[in-house]
N, C-alpha and C positions, 0 to 999 in steps of 0.2 A: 325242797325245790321251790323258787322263788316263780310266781305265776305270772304269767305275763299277759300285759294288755294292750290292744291294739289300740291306733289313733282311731281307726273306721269303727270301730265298737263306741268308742266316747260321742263321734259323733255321731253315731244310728241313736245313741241315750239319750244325746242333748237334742236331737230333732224331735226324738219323739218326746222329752219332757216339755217340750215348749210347745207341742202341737195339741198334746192331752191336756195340758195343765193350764197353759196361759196362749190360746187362740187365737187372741187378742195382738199378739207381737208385745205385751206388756213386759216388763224387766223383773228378774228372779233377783231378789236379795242376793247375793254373792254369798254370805254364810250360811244361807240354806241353801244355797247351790251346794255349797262345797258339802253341807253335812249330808246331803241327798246322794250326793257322788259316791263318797266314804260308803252310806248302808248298800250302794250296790254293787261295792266292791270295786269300783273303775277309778278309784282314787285313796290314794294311801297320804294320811296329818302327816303334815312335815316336810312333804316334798317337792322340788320344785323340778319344770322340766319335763315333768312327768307326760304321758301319752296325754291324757285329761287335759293337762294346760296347753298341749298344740292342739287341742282339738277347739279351746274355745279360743284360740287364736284364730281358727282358718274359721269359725263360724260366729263369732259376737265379735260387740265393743262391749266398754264397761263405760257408764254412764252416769253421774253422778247426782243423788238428788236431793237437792236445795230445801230448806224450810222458806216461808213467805217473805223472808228478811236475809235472804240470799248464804245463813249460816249451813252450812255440813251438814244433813243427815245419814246418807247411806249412800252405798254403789249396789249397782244391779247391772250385771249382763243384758243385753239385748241380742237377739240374732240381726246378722248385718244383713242389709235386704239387697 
């Protein structure tokens, strides 16, 4: 039996990873977001669509952050204020 997970679970997870972890309103690497999702079970590699990904739609952006000389480093989530 395939277990199901709700939108309001991802986002009761992602409120409270961002209120325990980063207080701050600072932004979560995206690939540690994602590998933090996966060990709590609210997000299954490979999938898209998924409850998890509407849940960081209706509560982040993803925001992209620059080295000093304006090349790519990484994305991170933010919760939208």
């Amino acid at each position: 039996m395939e277990k199901v997970i709700r939108i309001e679970w991802c986002e009761n997870w992602i409120k409270a990873l961002f209120e325990k972890h980063y207080p701050q309103m600072s932004g979560i690497y995206t690939g540690l977001f994602w590998e933090l999702a996966e060990k709590a079970g609210l997000w299954v590699r490979g999938t898209y669509g998924s409850p998890m990904s509407k849940a960081l739609s209706n509560l982040t952006n993803v925001e992209t952050v620059n080295g000093k000389d304006g090349e790519f480093l990484y994305d991170v989530f933010k919760l939208k204020k």
